[in-house]
C-alpha angles and dihedrals in degrees: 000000000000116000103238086217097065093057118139104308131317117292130201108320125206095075100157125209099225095056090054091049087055095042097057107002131084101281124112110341091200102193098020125129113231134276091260087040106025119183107263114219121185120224132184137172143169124248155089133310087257093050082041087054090047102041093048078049098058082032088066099033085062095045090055096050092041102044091166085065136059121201114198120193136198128175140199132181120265087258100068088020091101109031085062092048086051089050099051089042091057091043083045090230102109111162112269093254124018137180101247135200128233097237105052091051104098087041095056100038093046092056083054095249095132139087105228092233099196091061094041083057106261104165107240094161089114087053117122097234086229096059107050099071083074088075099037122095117178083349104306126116099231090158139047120201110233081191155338140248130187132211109258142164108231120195135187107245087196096053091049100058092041081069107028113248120128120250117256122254091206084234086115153137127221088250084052086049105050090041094061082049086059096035085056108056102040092055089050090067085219105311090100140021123205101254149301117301101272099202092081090061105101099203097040085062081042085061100044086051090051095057088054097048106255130135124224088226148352136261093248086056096259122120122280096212146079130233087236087053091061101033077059084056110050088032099059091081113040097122088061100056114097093021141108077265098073143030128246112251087216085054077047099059098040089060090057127168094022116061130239089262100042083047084058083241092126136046091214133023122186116219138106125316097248092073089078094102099054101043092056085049099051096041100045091221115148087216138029121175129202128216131188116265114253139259152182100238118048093216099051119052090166082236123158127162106249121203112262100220118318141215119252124176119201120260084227093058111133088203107055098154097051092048092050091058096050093050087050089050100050090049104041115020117111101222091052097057087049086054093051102033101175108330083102086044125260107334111268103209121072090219090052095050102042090055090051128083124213138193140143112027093346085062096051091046084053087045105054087039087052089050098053089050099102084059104050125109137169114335099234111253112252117296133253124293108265090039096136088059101050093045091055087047095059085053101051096044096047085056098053085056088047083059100043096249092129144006125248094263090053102051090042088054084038090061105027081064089046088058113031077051090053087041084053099049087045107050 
């Protein structure tokens, strides 16, 4: 078991019991109905039948401790999540609180859909100082982190020494890197391949920028990087495509819903640590490691704790203060993190981690999380409006360059419109 006091580094002390007590215990509900007529909040969130489990059941937890509130929730899956945001919004009539998303944050605060929670007295005393700005936009802290997650390369130990090839120690360069990918699926004599191709992943190519000391985007909302910057990127490994090294995006999209590495196609998989759970589900291995990404420089992985998901309220909410204690609640109660463990990712608040126990998978994902913490910096503030699209651009063109369709140079001029056209609608 990981001592929850040992997590990551210290964090802002002087957290003091009381103030957690009012925040999410029985005194003074200002702004709350009566027992008989309690205020009613709406909260909804995406998600799972196990996060739906967890969540009904902090629901719950809140309403009995706050009898003079009633908290009513409602799910959907990721898929339907945003249309029905976008409808409500439109409508104005978006749910009270809501699970939010780091990448529609800056659309939906700018258009003033948001309830600035740290003036409405969210405690964000147990807040790392480096995570916050995640959930700020023009200096308002429209957002509150329920967890982290960190970028990571899993492999499968098992698989490995089925073929052969050492473990990685996560103390490695790209050409490292790319060399274990080979290594792995020509061992494999065809039942791997190494993993997916990395250079679709957005925030992988986030990460390699930030080891070079470029920004994703500015602060005036344009992009931070250059054409000759991505066609680095998805050029860096063209020898790989088409090999033992990397799997095929059409494979890919026969083993849907499950991933390559969930499929047990590939020996590694880079994502966020959080994904821990359900790749040890799919898969049905009885163990799964992480290792740090690569990079080219040994003292700067490019890593940042990135919220998880976070908690929003709207800025038309009639019952602001309700709706303020919840949110405070969900992100720093102790009993709630306990509920939860890692599946939001590791919980953000120090008071709600160190009230929390974990073990099993919940205790590897603390741990990896604990050994990259020499080499985290700012997590970067929420991205331009028009994000999700981009991001599914990037896919969608890399793939096209996986198939063929196009040359490096193509798909760098394709995207680099796609974008500069989404930056443009949105200004």
């Amino acid at each position: 078991m990981i001592s929850r006091r040992n997590f990551i580094t210290a964090i802002t002390t002087g957290v003091a019991a009381t103030a957690l007590l009012s925040a999410c215990g029985n005194s003074g509900d200002s702004g709350a109905g009566t027992v008989e007529e309690p205020t009613v909040i709406n909260y909804t969130w995406w998600g799972n039948e196990d996060r739906a489990e967890r969540t009904n059941k902090a629901i719950a937890l809140f309403n009995e401790q706050n009898p003079t509130i009633k908290v009513v929730g409602t799910f959907t899956d990721w898929a339907g999540y945003w249309q029905k945001r976008s409808t409500e919004a439109a409508g104005g009539g978006l749910p009270d609180v809501m699970q939010w998303d780091l990448s529609y944050l800056r659309d939906y605060a700018q258009r003033n859909q948001l309830l600035d929670l740290g003036a409405a007295g969210v405690d964000l005393s147990g807040f790392e100082q480096t995570l916050l700005p995640s959930g700020k936009v023009s200096d308002k802290q429209f957002a509150v982190p329920t967890g982290t997650n960190a970028f990571a390369i899993y492999y499968d130990p098992a698989k490995l020494k089925e073929i052969g090839v050492a473990e990685p120690t996560g103390v490695w360069s790209y050409t490292e890197y790319k060399k274990f990918l080979q290594d792995a699926g020509q061992a494999s004599a065809g039942k791997y391949y190494g993993s997916s191709d990395y250079t679709g992943v957005w925030w992988q190519f986030n990460i390699w920028l930030r080891q070079n000391k470029i920004e994703a985007f500015t602060a005036d909302g344009k992009l931070g990087f250059t054409k000759a910057d991505l066609k680095n990127w998805w050029g860096s490994v063209s020898e790989l495509r088409g090999t033992p090294a990397l799997i095929s995006p059409d494979q890919v999209t026969q083993l849907l819903p499950k991933s390559p590495f969930g499929a047990n196609k590939t020996v590694s998989e880079p994502t966020w640590d959080n994904f821990m759970g359900g790749y040890l589900g799919d898969s049905g291995a009885t163990e799964l490691k992480m290792v740090a990404v690569p990079s080219d420089d040994p003292d700067n992985l490019g890593l940042f704790l990135k919220p998880a998901m976070l908690m929003v309220a709207s800025a038309k909410t009639k019952n602001a203060a309700a709706a303020t204690k919840f949110i405070d609640f969900m992100v720093n109660a102790p009993e709630v993190g306990d509920i939860f463990k890692t599946t939001r990712g590791v919980p953000a608040s120090k008071t709600q981690r160190e009230g929390t126990t974990f073990e099993g998978v919940d205790a590897q994902v603390v741990a990896y999380e604990e050994s990259i913490s020499k080499y985290l910096s700012d997590a970067p503030e929420p991205p331009i409006v028009g994000f999700g699209t981009l991001e599914s651009e990037f896919l969608r063109i890399q793939e096209e360059l996986n198939f063929g369709k196009v040359d490096v140079d193509k798909a760098v001029e394709q995207w680099f419109i796609s974008a500069e056209d989404v930056i443009k609608q949105n200004a």
